[in-house]
C-alpha positions, 0 to 999 in steps of 0.5 A: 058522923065525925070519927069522934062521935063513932068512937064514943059512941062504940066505946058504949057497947063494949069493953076496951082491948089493946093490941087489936082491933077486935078481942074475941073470946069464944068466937064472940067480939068481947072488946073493940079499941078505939078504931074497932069502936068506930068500925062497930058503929059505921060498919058493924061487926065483923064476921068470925071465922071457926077458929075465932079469928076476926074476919076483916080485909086489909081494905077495912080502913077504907069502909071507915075512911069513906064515911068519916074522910080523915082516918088516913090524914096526916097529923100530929101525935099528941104525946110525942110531937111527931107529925108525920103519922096518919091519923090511924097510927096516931089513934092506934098508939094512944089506945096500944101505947099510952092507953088512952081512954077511947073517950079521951081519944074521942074527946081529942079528936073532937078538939081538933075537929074530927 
């Protein structure tokens, strides 16, 4: 599966959210941004602690990374031009900072061949 297809596909299941991963209201994940996307498709969801914390280890990009192989990729940034990113960084700005739709990522990354 591209990383593309992951995020559209994630981005069926539930609303969009900014600033994380993971929205949890009510120890239950209520929003997922563009990476959470296309971590709920190639790796489910991830546990919730009791204080309604997401329970995610530092290594989650590598789970991601072994199944689609780009996300820690050098690219380009669309918006800015800046090349030296990797392709998370990237994803993560234009879901946080320009609020791209995890569509319109996912139809971006799928031009470009991810």
């Amino acid at each position: 599966m591209k990383l593309s297809e992951a995020i559209r596909e994630g981005a069926k299941l539930r609303p969009q959210c900014f600033g994380k991963l993971f929205a949890v209201t009510d120890h239950k994940i209520q929003a997922t941004c563009a990476v959470g996307a296309a971590y709920e498709v190639l790796q489910g969801l991830p546990r919730i602690d009791t204080w309604g914390e997401v329970l995610i280890s530092s290594q989650y990009l590598l789970g991601i990374n072994e199944k689609v192989g780009v996300i820690t990729k050098g690219i380009t940034h669309p918006e800015t031009g800046d090349g030296h990113d990797d392709l998370y960084c990237v994803i993560e700005s234009l879901n946080d900072n320009y609020r791209w739709s995890r569509e319109r990522i996912a139809n971006w990354l799928s031009e470009i061949g991810y």
